[in-house]
N, C-alpha and C positions, 0 to 999 in steps of 0.2 A: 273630257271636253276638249273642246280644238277650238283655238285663236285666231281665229281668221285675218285679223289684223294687230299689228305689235310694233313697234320701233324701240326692242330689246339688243336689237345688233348694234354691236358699239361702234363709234367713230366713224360713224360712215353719213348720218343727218340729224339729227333734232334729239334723237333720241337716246340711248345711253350714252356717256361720253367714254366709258372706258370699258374694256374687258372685267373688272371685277365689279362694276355697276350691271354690265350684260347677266353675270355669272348670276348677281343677287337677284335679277328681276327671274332668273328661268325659277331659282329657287323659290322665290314665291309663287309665280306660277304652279309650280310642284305643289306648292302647301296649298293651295287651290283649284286643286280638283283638274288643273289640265294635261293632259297627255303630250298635242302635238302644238305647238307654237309656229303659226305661217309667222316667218319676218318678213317684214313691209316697209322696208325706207324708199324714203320720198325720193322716188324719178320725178326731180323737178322739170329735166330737158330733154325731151324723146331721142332727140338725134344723138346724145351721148348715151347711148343704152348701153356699146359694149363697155365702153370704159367702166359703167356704174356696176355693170356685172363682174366684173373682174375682180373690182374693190368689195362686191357684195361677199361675193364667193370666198376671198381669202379671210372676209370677215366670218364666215360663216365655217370655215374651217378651224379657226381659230376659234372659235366659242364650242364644236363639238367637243375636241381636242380634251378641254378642258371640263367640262361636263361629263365625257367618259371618265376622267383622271379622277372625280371627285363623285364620281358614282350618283349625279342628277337627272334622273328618268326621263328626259323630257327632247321630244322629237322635235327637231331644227328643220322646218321644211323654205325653202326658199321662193322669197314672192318680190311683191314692190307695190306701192302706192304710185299710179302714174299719176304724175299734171297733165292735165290734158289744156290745150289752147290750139290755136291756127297751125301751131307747126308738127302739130299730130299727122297734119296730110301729108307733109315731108318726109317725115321719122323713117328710116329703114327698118327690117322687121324687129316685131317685139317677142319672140316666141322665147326670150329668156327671160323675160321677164312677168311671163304667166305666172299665176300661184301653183308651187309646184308642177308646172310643166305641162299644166291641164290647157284646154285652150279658154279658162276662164280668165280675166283680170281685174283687179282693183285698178279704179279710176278714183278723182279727184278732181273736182275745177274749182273756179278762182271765187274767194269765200264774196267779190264787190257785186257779183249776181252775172247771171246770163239772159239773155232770152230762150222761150223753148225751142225756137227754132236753130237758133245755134246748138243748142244740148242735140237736137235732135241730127244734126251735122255731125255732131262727134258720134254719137252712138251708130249710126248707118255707117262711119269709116271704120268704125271698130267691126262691125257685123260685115264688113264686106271684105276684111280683112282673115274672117270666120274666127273670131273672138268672141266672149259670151262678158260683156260687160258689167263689172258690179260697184256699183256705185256707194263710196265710203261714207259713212257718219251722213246721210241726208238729211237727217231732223236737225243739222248743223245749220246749213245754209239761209239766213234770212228770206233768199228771194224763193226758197219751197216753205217755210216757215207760213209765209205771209199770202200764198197762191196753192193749196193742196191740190189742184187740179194738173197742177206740173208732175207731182209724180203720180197721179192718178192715170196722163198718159203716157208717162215710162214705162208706169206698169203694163199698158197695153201693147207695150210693144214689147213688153217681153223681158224688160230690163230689169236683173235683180238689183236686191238692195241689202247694204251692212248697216245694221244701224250700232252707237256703243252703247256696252253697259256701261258706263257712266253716264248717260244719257236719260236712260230707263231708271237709273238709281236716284234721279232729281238734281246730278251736280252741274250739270249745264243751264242749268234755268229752266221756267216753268214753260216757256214757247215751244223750248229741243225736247223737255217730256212729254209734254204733249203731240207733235208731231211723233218721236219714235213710240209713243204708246200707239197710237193711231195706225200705224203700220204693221206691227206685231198683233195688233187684236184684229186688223182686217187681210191679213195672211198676205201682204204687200212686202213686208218684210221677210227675207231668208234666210240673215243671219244673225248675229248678235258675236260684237270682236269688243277688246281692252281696249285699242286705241294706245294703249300703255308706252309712256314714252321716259319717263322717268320713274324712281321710289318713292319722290318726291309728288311729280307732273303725274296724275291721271295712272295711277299703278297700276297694275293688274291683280289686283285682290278681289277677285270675280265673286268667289264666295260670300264676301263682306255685300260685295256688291249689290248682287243676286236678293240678297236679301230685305232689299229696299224695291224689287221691282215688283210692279202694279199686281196686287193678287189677284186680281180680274180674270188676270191671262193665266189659262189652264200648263200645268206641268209638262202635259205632251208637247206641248208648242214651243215654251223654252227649250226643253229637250230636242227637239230637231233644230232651232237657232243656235244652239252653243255646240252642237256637234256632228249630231246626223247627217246635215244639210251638209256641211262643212268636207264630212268625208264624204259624201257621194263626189260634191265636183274635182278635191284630189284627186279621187280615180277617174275622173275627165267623164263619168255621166253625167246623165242626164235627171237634173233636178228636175223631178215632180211637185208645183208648188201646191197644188191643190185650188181648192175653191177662192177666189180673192175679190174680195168688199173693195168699191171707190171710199176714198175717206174722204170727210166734211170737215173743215176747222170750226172747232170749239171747244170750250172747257170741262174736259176730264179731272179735275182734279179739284 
């Protein structure tokens, strides 16, 4: 399996605070079934990208290093969670801070809500910039929570979506499993990431995880969410998402 989203890199945001916190979260990863781990700390400020790359990168060496030394199988590929806000139009380019180097990207916006037409602002600057935007943890955000028609026309435009497994496992509450169920069973959703920011905070016990998600949803379809999908856009293709359902809010569960 492949993690499309993680804040296992230490010292760098929210998410591990040390190199032997970093060390333990790949180690579970390992004991759960995943191969490549994208790391994704938070680009809270576009216009510092190189700076955050710099710090990513030597963070990022620093955790192979050590991971060879102790013989943990587990692939470091390098990404970033963007914020996105107003000063996205300013930002100089982001091509380091694709996921792995593809020209897709993990986005984020501000959890107090948007309008669609603003989202709709950021996504055309990302696409004009020829970036293939993916939008983190949706079933997160109140204002898609409480409006499914927001990402009903993301979807039409093309816009993928990550949603977590912790999400799908019921630990977010019953509104975020309902929304990411909604998405996963009407093929609106592409991937399925940990989110994993601590041992503690939201782990990456995918397995545990896994095992609490809706059995509605057939195995082929987890199966290209937790990895298929995941490795197609690595290699900078092109994701076929197949057939995709509008979703309606209501109760699943």
């Amino acid at each position: 399996m492949v993690d499309l989203h993680c804040h296992i890199l230490h010292g760098i945001d929210d998410g591990a605070r040390s190199l032997d916190e970093s060390v333990h979260l790949c180690r579970i990863a390992v004991q759960n079934s995943i191969q490549t781990a994208v790391v994704t700390p938070h680009l809270v400020h576009a216009e510092n990208a190189d700076d955050f790359v710099r710090i990513r990168d030597k963070r990022i060496e620093e955790l192979r290093r050590v991971l060879d030394e102790q013989k943990i199988p587990l692939e470091i590929v390098p990404g970033a969670e963007v914020f996105v806000n107003d000063d996205i139009f300013y930002a100089p380019s982001l091509d380091a801070v694709t996921l792995g180097g593809s020209r897709y990207m993990l986005i984020e916006f501000d959890f107090n809500g948007l309008n669609i037409n603003r989202i709709i602002k950021y996504i055309n600057e990302f696409i004009s910039r020829g970036y293939a935007p993916i939008i983190a943890h949706p079933e997160r955000y109140r204002f898609m929570q409480q409006n499914y028609d927001i990402v009903n026309h993301l979807a039409d435009m093309g816009v993928l979506f990550q949603v977590n497994s912790s999400s799908l496992a019921g630990f977010g509450g019953m509104e975020t499993r309902e929304l990411a169920f909604a998405m996963v069973s009407s093929g609106i959703a592409s991937f399925i990431g940990t989110d994993a920011h601590s041992v503690a905070h939201r782990p990456n016990n995918l397995l545990e995880q896994r095992d609490l998600f809706p059995v509605s949803v057939d195995f082929d379809t987890y199966d290209r969410l937790l990895g298929k999908n995941a490795r197609v856009i690595l290699a900078d293709g092109v994701l076929e998402r197949g057939r995709v359902y509008p979703i309606r809010r209501k109760r699943f569960f």
